[in-house]
C-alpha positions, -999 to 999 in steps of 0.1 A, spaced: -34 52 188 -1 28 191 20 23 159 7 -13 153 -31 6 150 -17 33 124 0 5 103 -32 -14 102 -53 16 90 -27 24 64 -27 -9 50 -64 -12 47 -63 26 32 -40 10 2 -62 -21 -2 -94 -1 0 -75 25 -28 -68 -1 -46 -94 -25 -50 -117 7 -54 -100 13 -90 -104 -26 -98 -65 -31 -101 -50 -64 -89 -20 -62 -70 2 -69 -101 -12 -35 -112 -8 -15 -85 30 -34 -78 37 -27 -122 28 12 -112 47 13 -77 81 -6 -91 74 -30 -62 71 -65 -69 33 -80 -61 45 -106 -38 60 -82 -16 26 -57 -23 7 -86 -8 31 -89 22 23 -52 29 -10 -55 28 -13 -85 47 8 -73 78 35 -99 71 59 -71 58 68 -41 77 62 -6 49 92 12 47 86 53 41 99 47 5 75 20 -6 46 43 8 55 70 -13 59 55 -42 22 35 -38 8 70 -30 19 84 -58 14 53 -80 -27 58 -64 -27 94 -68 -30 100 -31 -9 120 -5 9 103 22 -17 122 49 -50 107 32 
C-alpha cells in the first residue's frame, strides 16, 4: 500500500464518519477548529492532512487515529 493509497482511504474514512452522523462540513470544521473550506480540500485530495488536523477531526468524530 503506497502513501498516496493510505491518504485516500483516510480521507474517505472522515467523509464516510461524517456524513454517517448527517453533519455538513461546517459542522464537522465548527467541532475540529478547522475552517470548512480547507475540511473540503482534505477530503477532496486537493490538500495534503497534516498529523495535527487528523487529530483533532478524530477527536472532533470520536474516533482513534488507527480506525
Amino acid at each position: 500500500m503506497t502513501q498516496k493509497d493510505t491518504e485516500m482511504i483516510v480521507r474517505q474514512r472522515i467523509r464516510g464518519l461524517r456524513l454517517a452522523r448527517s453533519w455538513t462540513l461546517d459542522t464537522l470544521a465548527s467541532r475540529c477548529f478547522i475552517s470548512a473550506s480547507t475540511l473540503s480540500r482534505i477530503e477532496t485530495g486537493h490538500q495534503r492532512i497534516t498529523l495535527e488536523q487528523l487529530v483533532a477531526i478524530a477527536k472532533a468524530l470520536g474516533t482513534s487515529l488507527d480506525q
